[in-house]
C-alpha positions in Angstrom: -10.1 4.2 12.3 -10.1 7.5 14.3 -8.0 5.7 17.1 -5.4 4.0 14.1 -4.8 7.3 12.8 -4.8 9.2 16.0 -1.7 6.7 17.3 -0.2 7.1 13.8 0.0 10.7 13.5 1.6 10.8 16.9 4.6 9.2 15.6 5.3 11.7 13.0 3.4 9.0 9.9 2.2 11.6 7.2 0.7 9.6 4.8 -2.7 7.4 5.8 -4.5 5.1 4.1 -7.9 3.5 5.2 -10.7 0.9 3.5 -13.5 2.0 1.6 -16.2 0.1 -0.8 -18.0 -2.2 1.9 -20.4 0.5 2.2 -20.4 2.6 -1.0 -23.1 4.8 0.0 -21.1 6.2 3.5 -17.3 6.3 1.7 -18.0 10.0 1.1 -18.2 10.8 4.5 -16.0 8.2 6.0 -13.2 10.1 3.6 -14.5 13.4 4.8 -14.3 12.6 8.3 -11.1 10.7 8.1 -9.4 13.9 6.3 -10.5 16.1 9.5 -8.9 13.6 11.4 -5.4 13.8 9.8 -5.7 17.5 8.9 -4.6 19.5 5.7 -1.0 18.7 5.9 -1.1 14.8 5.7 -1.6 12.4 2.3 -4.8 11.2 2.3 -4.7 7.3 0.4 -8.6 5.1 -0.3 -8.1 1.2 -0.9 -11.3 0.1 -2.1 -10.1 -3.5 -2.9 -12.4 -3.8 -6.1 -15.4 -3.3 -4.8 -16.2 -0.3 -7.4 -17.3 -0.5 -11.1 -15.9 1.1 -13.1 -18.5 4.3 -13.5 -18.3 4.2 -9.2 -15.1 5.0 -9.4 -15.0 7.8 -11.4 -17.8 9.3 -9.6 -16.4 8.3 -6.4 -12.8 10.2 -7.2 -14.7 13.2 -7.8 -16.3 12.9 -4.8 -13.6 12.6 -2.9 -12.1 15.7 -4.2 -13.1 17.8 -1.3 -11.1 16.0 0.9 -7.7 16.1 -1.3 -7.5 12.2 -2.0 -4.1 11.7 -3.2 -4.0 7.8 -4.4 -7.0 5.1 -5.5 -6.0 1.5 -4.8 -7.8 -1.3 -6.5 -10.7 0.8 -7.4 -12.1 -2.0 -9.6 -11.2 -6.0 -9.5 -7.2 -5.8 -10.8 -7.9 -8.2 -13.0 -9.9 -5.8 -15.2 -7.2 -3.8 -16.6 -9.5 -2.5 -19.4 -11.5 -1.0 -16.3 -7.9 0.3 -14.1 -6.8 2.0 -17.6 -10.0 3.8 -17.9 -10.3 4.8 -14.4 -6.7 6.3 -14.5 -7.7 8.2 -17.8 -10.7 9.8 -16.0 -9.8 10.7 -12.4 -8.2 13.9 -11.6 -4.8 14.2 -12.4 -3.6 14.4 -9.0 -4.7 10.6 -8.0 -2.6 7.8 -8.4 -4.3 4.4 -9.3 -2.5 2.2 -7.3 -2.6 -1.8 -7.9 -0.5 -5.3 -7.9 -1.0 -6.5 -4.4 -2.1 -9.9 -5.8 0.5 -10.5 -8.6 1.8 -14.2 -8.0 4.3 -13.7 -11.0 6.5 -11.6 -13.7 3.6 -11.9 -16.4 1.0 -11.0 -14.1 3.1 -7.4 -13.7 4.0 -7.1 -16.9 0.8 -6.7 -18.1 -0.7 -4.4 -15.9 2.2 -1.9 -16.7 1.6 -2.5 -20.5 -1.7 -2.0 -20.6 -0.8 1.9 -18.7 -3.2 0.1 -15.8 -1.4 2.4 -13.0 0.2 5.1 -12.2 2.1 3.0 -8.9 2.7 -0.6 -8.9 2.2 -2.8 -5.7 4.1 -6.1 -5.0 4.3 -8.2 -1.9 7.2 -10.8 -1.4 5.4 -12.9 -0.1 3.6 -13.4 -2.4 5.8 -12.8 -5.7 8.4 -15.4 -5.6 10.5 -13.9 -2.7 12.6 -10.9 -2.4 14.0 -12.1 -5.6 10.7 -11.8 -7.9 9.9 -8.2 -5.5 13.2 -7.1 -7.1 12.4 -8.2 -10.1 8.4 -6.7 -10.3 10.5 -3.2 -9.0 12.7 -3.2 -12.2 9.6 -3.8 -14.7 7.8 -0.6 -13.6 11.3 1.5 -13.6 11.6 0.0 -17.1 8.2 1.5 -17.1 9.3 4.6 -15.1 6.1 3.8 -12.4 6.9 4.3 -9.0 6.8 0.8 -6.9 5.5 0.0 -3.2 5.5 -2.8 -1.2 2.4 -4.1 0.1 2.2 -5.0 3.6 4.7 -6.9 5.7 6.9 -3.7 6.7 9.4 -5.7 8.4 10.1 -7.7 5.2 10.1 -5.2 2.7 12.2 -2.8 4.3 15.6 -3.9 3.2 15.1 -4.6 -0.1 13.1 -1.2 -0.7 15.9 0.9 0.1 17.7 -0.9 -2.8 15.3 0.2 -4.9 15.3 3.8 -6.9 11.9 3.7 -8.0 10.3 2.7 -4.3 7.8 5.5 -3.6 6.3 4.0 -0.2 6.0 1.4 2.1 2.5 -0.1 3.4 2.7 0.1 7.1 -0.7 -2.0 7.7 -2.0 -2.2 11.1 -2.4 -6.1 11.2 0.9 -7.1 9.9 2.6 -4.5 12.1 0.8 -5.9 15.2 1.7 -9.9 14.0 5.0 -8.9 13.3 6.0 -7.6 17.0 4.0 -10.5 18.6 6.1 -12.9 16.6 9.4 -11.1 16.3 11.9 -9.1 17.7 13.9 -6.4 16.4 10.9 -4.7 14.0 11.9 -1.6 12.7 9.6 1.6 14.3 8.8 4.5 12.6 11.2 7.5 13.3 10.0 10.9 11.9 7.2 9.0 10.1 9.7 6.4 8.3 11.0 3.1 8.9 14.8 3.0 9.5 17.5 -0.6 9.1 19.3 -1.2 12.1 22.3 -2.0 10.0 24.3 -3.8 13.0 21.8 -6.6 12.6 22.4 -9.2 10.0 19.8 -10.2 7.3 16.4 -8.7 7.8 17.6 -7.7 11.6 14.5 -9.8 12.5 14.5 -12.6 15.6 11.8 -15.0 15.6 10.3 -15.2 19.3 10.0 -19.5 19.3 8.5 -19.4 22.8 6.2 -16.9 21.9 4.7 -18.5 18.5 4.6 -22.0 20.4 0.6 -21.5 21.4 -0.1 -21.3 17.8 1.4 -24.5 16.8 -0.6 -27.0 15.1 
């Protein structure tokens, strides 16, 4: 983690987010050290992928306070929106409850957003219905004026985000940045801590290295 955040603050990326809830009883100080890391300046995120009840959470989020956590993904299983809702209630005002990673469909965001589950949706593309159904999950939480991000898949996202006017941020995950530029050319780098089009390109200005991928044919 220290090296990921190290070689992301050296290209001007502001806002970091790491895992927690594997290992509930060291997340304090895993926060605590991650924060010195980054320094004062920089937006501290926690993903804990639902590995928190409900009460955890809570407790964790004031926990966390000394080290100016700024957003709480998935702090309980998403499917218990009863649980997100409560959590958002509770927490400091400051902390956003972030969730939606794992919608497959329209319902499945309409819902959370009803039942005031978040304060930031998630949706991934590829696993929504497309770019289309990403679109669409994006114009349910403006309806609900909630800020939207994309999860994962940077290269993906990028283009359709921009066309967005309630897109807060992108997920720039390690992994997925890594397969991407072992399987593609043209991914767009972070410039001043954002991702930027190159507009002369068509489509997703993405060209898929065939040679490359050929070892991992089955």
């Amino acid at each position: 983690m220290k090296k990921q955040f190290e070689s992301w603050a050296s290209q001007s990326i502001t806002h970091f987010k790491m895992k927690i809830g594997s290992k509930p009883g060291k997340d304090v100080d895993r926060v605590k050290a991650a924060r010195k890391i980054i320094g004062d300046n920089a937006q501290l995120f926690v993903d804990a992928n639902g590995a928190y009840s409900v009460k955890q959470a809570i407790e964790k989020s004031y926990q966390f306070k000394e080290s100016n956590v700024s957003w709480f993904e998935e702090p309980v299983t998403s499917d218990n929106l009863e649980g997100l809702q409560f959590i958002r209630k509770h927490v400091q005002a400051k902390i956003n409850i972030a969730a939606g990673e794992y919608g497959y469909n329209l319902p499945y965001f309409y819902h959370m957003l009803k039942a005031n589950a978040v304060d930031v949706l998630q949706a991934d593309a590829t696993r929504c219905g497309g770019i289309t159904n990403f679109l669409k999950a994006a114009s349910l939480a403006e309806a609900y004026q909630i800020p939207f991000s994309s999860h994962c898949a940077p290269a993906l996202h990028l283009h359709a985000s921009l066309a967005l006017p309630s897109f807060y941020i992108a997920e720039y995950f390690h992994d997925h940045v890594r397969i991407e530029k072992m399987l593609f050319e043209g991914n767009p780098l972070p410039v001043n801590g954002a991702l930027q089009p190159d507009t002369m390109k068509p489509g997703f200005g993405l060209t898929f290295k065939s040679k490359d991928a050929l070892k991992y044919k089955i």
